[in-house]
N, C-alpha and C positions, 0 to 999 in steps of 0.2 A: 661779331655783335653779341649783347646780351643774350642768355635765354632765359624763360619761366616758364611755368607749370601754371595750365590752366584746366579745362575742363571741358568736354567735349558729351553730347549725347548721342547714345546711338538710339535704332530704329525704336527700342522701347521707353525711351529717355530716361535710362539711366545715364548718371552721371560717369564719365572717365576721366582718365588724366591724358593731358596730350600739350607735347611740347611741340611750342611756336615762337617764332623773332618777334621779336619787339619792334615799336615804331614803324609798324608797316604802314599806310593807310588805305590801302588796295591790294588787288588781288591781281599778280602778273598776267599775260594772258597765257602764259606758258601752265599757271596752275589751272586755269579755266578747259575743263576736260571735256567740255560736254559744247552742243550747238549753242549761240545767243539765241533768246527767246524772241519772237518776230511780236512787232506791239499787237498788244491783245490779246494773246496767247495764253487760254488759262494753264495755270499750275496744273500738271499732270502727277507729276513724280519727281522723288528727290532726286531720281537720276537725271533726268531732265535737267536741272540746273546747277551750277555751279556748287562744288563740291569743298571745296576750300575750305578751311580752319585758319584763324588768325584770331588775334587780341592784340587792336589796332594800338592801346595806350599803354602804358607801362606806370602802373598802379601806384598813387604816393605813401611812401613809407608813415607819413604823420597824419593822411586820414582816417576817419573812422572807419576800423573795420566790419564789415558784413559778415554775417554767420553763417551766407550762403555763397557759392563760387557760380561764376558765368557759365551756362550752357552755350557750347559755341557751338552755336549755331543759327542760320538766317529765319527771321521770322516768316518768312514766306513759304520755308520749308515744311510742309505739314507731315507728320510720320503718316507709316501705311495704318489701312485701317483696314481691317479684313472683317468684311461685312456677308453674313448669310441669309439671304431672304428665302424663306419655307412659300412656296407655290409658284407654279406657271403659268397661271391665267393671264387675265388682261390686266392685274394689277403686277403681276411679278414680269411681265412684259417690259412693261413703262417704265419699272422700276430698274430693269437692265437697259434700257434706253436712256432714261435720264441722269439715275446716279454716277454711273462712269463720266458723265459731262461735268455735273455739277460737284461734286465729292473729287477734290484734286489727292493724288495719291489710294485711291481707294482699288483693294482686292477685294473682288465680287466673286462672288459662291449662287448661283441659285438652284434651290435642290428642289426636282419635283416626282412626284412619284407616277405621274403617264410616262408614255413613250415620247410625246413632244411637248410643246407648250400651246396651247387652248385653253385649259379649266375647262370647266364647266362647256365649254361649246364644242371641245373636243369628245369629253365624256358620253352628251346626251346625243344619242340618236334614234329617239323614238319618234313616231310618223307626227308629224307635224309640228314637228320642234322648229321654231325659229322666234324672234325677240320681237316685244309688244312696243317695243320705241322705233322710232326711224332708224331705216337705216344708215343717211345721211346725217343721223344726229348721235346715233351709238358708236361714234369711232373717237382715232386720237385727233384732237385739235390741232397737231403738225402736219399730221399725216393723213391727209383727204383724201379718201377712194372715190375718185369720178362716174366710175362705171358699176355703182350698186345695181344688181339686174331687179331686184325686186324694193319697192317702199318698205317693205320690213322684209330682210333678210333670212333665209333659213340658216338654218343651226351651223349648215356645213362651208356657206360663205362665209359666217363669221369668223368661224374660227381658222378659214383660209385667210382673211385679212388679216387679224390679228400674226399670225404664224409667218405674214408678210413682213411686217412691222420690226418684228424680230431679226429677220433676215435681213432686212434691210441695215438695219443699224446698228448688224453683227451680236447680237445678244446671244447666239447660239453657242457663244465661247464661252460663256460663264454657267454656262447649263452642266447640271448633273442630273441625267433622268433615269426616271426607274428607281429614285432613289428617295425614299419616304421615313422623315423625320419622326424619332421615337422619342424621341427627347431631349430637352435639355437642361443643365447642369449647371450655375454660377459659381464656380472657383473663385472663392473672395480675395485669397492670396494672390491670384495673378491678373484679377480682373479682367475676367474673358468668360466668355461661356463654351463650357462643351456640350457640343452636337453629337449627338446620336444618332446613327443615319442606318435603316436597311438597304440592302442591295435587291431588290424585289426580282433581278434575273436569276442573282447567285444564293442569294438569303446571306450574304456574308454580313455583317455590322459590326461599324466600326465607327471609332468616338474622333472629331476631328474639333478644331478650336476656334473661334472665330469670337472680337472683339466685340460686334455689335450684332444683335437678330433683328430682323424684319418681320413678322409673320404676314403673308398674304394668302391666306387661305382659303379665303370667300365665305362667302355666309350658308351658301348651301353645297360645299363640298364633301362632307360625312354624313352621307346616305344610308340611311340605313330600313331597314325591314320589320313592321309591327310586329309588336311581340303577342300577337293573339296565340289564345290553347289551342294547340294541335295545328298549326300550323308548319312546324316537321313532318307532318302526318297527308300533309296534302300529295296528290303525285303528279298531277297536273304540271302545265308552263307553269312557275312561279319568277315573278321579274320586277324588282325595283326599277321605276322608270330612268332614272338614271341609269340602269344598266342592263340597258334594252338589248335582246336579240336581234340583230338584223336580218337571222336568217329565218322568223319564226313571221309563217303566214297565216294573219285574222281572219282569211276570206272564209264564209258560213259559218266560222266557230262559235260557241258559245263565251264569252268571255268578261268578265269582272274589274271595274278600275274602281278601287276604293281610294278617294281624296278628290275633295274640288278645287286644288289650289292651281296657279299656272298650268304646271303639268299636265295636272288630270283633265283641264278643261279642254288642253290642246287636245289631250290624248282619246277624249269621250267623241269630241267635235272629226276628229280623224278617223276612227276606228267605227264611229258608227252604221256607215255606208255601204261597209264590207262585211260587215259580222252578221250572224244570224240572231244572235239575239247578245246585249247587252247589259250585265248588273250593272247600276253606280252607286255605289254606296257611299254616302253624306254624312259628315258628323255632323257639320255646323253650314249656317245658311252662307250665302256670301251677295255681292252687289258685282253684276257685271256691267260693266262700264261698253258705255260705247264706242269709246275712243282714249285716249289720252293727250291733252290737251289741243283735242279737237282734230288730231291727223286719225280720220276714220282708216278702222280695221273690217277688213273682208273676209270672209271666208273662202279662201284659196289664194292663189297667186293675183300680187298686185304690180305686174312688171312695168319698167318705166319702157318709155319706146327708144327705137333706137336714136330717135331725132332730137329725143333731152339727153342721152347721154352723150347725143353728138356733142348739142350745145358746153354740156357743161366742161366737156375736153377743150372745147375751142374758145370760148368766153369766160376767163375766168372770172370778171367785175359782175358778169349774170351767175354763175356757181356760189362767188362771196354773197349777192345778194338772196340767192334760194337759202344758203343753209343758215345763213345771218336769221331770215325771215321765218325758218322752221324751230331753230334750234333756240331762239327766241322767246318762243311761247311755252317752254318747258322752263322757264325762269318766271313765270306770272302767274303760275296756280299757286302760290302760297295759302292765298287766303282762305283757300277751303279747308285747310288742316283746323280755322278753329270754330270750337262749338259757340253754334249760335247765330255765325257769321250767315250773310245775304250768299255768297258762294255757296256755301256747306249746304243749305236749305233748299238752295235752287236745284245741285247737285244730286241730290236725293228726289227729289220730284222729278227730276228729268230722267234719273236713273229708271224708277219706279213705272214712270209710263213707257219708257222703252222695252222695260223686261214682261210690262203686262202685255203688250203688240206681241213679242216675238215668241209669249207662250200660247199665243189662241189657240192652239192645237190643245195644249193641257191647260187649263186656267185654272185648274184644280193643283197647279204645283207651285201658284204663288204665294201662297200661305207657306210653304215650306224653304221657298226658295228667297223671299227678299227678308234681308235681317233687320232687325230690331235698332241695331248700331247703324251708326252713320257713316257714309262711303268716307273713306280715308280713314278708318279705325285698322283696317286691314291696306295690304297696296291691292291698290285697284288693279283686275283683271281686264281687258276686253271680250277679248274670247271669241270671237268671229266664231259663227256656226255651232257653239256649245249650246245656246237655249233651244235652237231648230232642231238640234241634234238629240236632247233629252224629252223634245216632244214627240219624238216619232213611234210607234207602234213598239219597234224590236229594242227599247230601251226604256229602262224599270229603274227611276230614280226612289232610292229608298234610305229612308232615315233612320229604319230602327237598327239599333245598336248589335254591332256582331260581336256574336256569343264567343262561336270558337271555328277553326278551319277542318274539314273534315279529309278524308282521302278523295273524295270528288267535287267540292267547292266547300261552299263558305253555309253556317247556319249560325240566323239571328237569335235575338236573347226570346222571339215569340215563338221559336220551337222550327219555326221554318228555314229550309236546307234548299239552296240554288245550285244545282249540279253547273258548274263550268270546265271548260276546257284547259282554260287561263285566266291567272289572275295577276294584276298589276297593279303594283300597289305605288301608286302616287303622295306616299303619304308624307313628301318633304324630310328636311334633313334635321341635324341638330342645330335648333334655330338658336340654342341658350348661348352661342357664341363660347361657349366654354371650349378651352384652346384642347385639343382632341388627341392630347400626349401630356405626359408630366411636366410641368415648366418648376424644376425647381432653383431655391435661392436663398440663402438665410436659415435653413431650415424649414423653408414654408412653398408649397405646392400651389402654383395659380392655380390650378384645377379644383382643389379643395375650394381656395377664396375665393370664387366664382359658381361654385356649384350651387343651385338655388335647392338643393337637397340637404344643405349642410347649413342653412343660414342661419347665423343665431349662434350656433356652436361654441363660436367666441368671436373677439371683437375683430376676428382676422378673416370672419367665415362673411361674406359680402351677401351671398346669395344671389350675385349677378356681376356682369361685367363692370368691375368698380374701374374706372381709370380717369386720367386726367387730360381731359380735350378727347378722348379717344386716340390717343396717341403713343399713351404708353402707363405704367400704373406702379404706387409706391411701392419700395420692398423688392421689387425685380431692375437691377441697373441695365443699363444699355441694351432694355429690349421697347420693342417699337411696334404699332399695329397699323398695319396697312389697310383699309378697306374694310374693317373690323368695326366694335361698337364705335357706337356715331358718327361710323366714317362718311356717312354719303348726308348730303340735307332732302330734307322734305320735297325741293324745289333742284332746279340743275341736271343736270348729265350727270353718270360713273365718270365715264373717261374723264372729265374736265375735274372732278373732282380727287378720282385717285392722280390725277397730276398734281393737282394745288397741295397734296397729300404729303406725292414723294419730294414737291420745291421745301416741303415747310422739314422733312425727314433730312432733305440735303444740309438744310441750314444748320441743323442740329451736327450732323454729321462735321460737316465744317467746321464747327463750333470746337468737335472735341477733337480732332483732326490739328489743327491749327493752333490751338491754347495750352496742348499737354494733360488734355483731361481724360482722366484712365475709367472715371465712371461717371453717369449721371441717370437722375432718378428723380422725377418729380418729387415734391414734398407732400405728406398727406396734407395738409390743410388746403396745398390747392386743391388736390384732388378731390376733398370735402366738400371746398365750396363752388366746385364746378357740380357735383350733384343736386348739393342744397340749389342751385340753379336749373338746373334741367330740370329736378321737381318742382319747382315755382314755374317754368315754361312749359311744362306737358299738362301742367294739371286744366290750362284753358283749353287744351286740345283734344279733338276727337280720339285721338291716338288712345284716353284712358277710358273710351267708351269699352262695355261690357265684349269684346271678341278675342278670340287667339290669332295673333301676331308674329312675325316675328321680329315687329315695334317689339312684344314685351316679352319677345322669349317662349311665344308659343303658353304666355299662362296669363289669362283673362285677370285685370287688377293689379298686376307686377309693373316695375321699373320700368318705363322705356329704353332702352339703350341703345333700339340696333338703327336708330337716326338721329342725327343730331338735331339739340335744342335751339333753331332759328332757320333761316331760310339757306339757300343753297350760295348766294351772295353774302351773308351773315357769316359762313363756314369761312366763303375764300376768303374777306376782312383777316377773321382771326388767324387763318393760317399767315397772314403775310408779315404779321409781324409777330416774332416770336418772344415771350415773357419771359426771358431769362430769369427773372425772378422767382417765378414760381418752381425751378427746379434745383437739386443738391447736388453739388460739384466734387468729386476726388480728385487727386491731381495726380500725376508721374513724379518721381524722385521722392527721396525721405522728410527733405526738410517740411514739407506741407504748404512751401510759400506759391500759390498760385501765379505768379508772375516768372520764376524761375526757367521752366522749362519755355513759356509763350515766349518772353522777350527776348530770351537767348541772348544774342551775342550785342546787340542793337542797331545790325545791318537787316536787308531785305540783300538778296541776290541779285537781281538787276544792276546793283549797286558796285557787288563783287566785279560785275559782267562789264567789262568796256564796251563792249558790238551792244548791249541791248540797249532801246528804248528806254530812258528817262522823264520823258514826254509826252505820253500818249495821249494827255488830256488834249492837244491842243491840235486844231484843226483849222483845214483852208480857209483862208478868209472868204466871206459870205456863206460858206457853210450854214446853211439850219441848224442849229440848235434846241434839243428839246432843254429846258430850266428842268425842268423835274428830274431830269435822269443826270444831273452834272456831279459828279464826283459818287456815283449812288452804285456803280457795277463794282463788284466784287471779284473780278477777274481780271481787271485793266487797270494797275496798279502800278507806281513807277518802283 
């Protein structure tokens, strides 16, 4: 039989040459190397399926020529895509959970610089660390823990759940820990980016390559230590609340928590009981909340009995109904976000009479302590036991400005010096979202175009987390922001929303997975006019009242960025369907024809496949039917 010369792609779609018979119309089953794929079985890997090369027709001499030759290969074959997501919290979790599902053919990297994966739940263990949502409402939407022992969990169950999650659904395999990202580097010639990774056991560093980045960093994971004068000079405990001593005991001590944010509130409210006496030094007022959407907080443990966590193991139609009816109401406070609103107003007057009841010990610290702004300028605190605890005798709530730290505590800008034991400085992290390594690309350093230090500089200098949907930002290709600026909405769950996050990161991934696209990059003018939009929708909202945020980056009057502009249902709309439009496409091979590498050969594999499935669509008769979802899955393809 004839032969001819056609064209073959390997894993980075470049073109080759590879001779095949002509006239074939199939694929023997003797070339079919691999198992048939069982219906509905998504795309894993090119190994997985049929490996075969052919060029079913034998080309007419007297048509018009193409200036391009055929990729042979099946369009259902997506290349590998070797993807590195920067963190192991609860977003770099989910992210090793879902991508390997949804991302067919994908090498997954996740590099985190703890010992395991937690984030932030791992990190923090200072005394009364645990999370101001439910805990039936703070988890994954797959993955329901029946047996939460408390309504709001401490620090060390969470992060035991989470670490569950993981194991469960083998995420531990894609883990590199101990290993903290220094940077990274866009190779325009290869379209990839290198990673720069320490060894933090060995200090060894070493540059590795990876097609697409994830960062999941969290918003408060680079913690750092006020930079007040003479604070080298102190000799005392000195301890960032994230990075507490567990061996270090408060009881009689003298001791100092400067910051009222989550932390310090937890940390005042704990620590007061046992210490001898207490600083708390206050820059700014704050509004503590009673609750968050009405699930009241306590002070101390609020454990469920044994006879509801019976239920909820033995009934699951009463469990669907509990978390359905809890996790509910954190979708209906929107409307307090805006000024003016009957919420917003109500909000603040109820706040207000609650915090004047719980200071009747000092009622001389309401003047200092309820702010000017309106609740939801900042997120709302609860704080169980913080206002009882800054009323008691052995605790000295103080506003004026610290001067400098001396060798035995701390002395204000009025001349006066607080001798303490220990000082703990609660004073939050780098709320400015600026990514906490060099990201470079182009020539140009996201670090710079995001530093609100440098704004102005030139037209490249942002002065804030410029990007597009919060998903990823012009001038940097195939990097991606997990749980980052505007990742989460006003309204909703994390969990539910770093899912909708990684479904809409999936899609993307698919996208360049399965098309032959070597980079992609939003276009500045979406990017423009998704800010000219979030500034037209913050500007009604309390969010641009006069407070430090880190809505604005920790700087009273700046940009919103670190929530998204509309509600927590607004977010998941836009994540579900993705604008391809708004983004710039590169492609694999020289000729530049976008269609080349995708269409390949103009088989799918199933096709190659005698034993697979051709007909998945179709189902028992009287079978249910949902109409919405008919022809709509992306995995069950013939």
């Amino acid at each position: 039989m004839a032969t001819t010369t056609t064209t073959e792609a390997n894993v980075n779609g470049e073109v080759l040459p590879v001779v095949d018979k002509l006239g074939e119309l199939s694929v023997s089953e003797e070339e079919v190397t691999s198992e048939p794929s069982a219906p509905g079985t998504p795309e894993t890997s090119v190994s997985s399926q049929p490996q075969s090369s052919f060029v079913p027709f034998e080309p007419h001499p007297g048509y018009p020529k193409s200036r391009i030759s055929i990729v042979n290969r099946f369009i259902d074959q997506p290349r590998e895509l070797r993807v590195a997501v920067i963190g192991g919290g609860l977003s770099g979790i989910l992210a090793g959970v879902l991508l390997p599902a949804k991302v067919p053919n994908i090498k997954l990297t996740i590099y985190e610089k703890n010992r395991d994966f937690g984030g932030t739940w791992l990190e923090n263990v200072y005394p009364g660390v645990r999370c101001d949502i439910p805990s039936h409402v703070y988890q994954s939407t797959f993955e329901p823990k029946l047996d939460w022992s408390d309504q709001f969990a401490g620090g060390a169950e969470i992060r035991d759940y989470w670490q569950s999650v993981a194991k469960k659904h083998n995420v531990y395999q894609y883990a590199r820990f101990h290993s903290k990202v220094e940077g990274l580097n866009w190779n325009d010639s290869e379209s990839l980016w290198e990673v720069t990774i320490k060894n933090l056991q060995t200090g060894e560093t070493i540059t590795e390559k990876a097609d697409s980045v994830i960062t999941a960093i969290g918003r408060f994971n680079a913690w750092k230590l006020p930079d007040y004068p003479g604070i080298a000079d102190y000799k005392g405990v000195l301890r960032h609340a994230s990075h507490w001593d567990p061996s270090f005991d408060p009881t009689g001590k003298a001791v100092a928590v400067i910051g009222n944010g989550a932390s310090g509130i937890q940390l005042v409210a704990n620590l007061q009981p046992s210490v001898a006496r207490l600083d708390h030094y206050v820059r700014n007022p704050t509004w503590i909340a009673a609750s968050w959407a009405g699930d009241v907080r306590q002070a101390g443990p609020q454990p469920y009995s044994d006879e509801q966590i019976a239920l909820f193991k033995s009934d699951p139609d009463a469990y669907l109904k509990f978390r359905k009816e809890m996790e509910d109401k954190y979708w209906r406070r929107f409307n307090a976000f805006f000024r003016g609103s009957k919420d917003s107003t109500e909000l603040r007057e109820r706040f207000t009479h609650i915090m004047h009841e719980r200071l009747a010990k000092k009622p001389e610290l309401i003047e200092h302590i309820v702010p000017d702004f309106s609740p939801n300028c900042r997120r709302l605190t609860p704080g169980p036991g913080y206002l009882e605890a800054i009323s008691e005798p052995n605790v000295e709530y103080i506003r004026t400005r610290i001067r400098r730290f001396t060798e035995t505590g701390i002395e204000t800008e009025d001349g006066k010096e607080r001798k303490v034991d220990a000082i703990f400085c609660a004073t939050g992290a780098n709320v400015s979202q600026v990514i906490p390594f060099p990201v470079v690309a182009k020539g140009k350093n996201l670090q710079d175009a995001w530093n609100p230090e440098l704004k102005g500089k030139s037209n490249e200098h942002h002065g804030f987390p410029y990007t597009y949907l919060g998903v990823a930002t012009p001038g940097f290709p195939n990097l991606f922001f997990l749980q980052g600026p505007h990742g989460t909405g006003p309204s909703g769950t994390v969990p539910h929303s770093a899912e909708t996050q990684l479904t809409l990161l999936a899609k993307i991934l698919r996208k360049v997975g399965r098309e032959g696209i070597k980079s992609i990059v939003p276009s500045r003018k979406a990017a423009d006019d998704f800010v000219e939009y979030s500034d037209a929708f913050f500007s009604s909202t309390v969010m641009t009242d006069n407070c430090s945020s880190w809505y604005n980056g920790g700087r009273p009057g700046a940009r919103i960025h670190g929530i998204w502009p509309g509600s927590a249902g607004h977010l998941t709309v836009v994540r579900q369907y993705p604008r391809w439009e708004d983004w710039e496409y590169e492609y694999l091979g020289e000729t530049g024809n976008r269609f080349q590498w995708y269409l390949g050969n103009g088989w799918t594999s199933r096709e190659a496949d005698p034993q697979s499935d051709m007909t998945p669509y179709l189902r028992r008769p009287g079978e249910k039917v949902e109409l919405r979802d008919v022809h709509e899955s992306w995995w069950n393809l013939p």
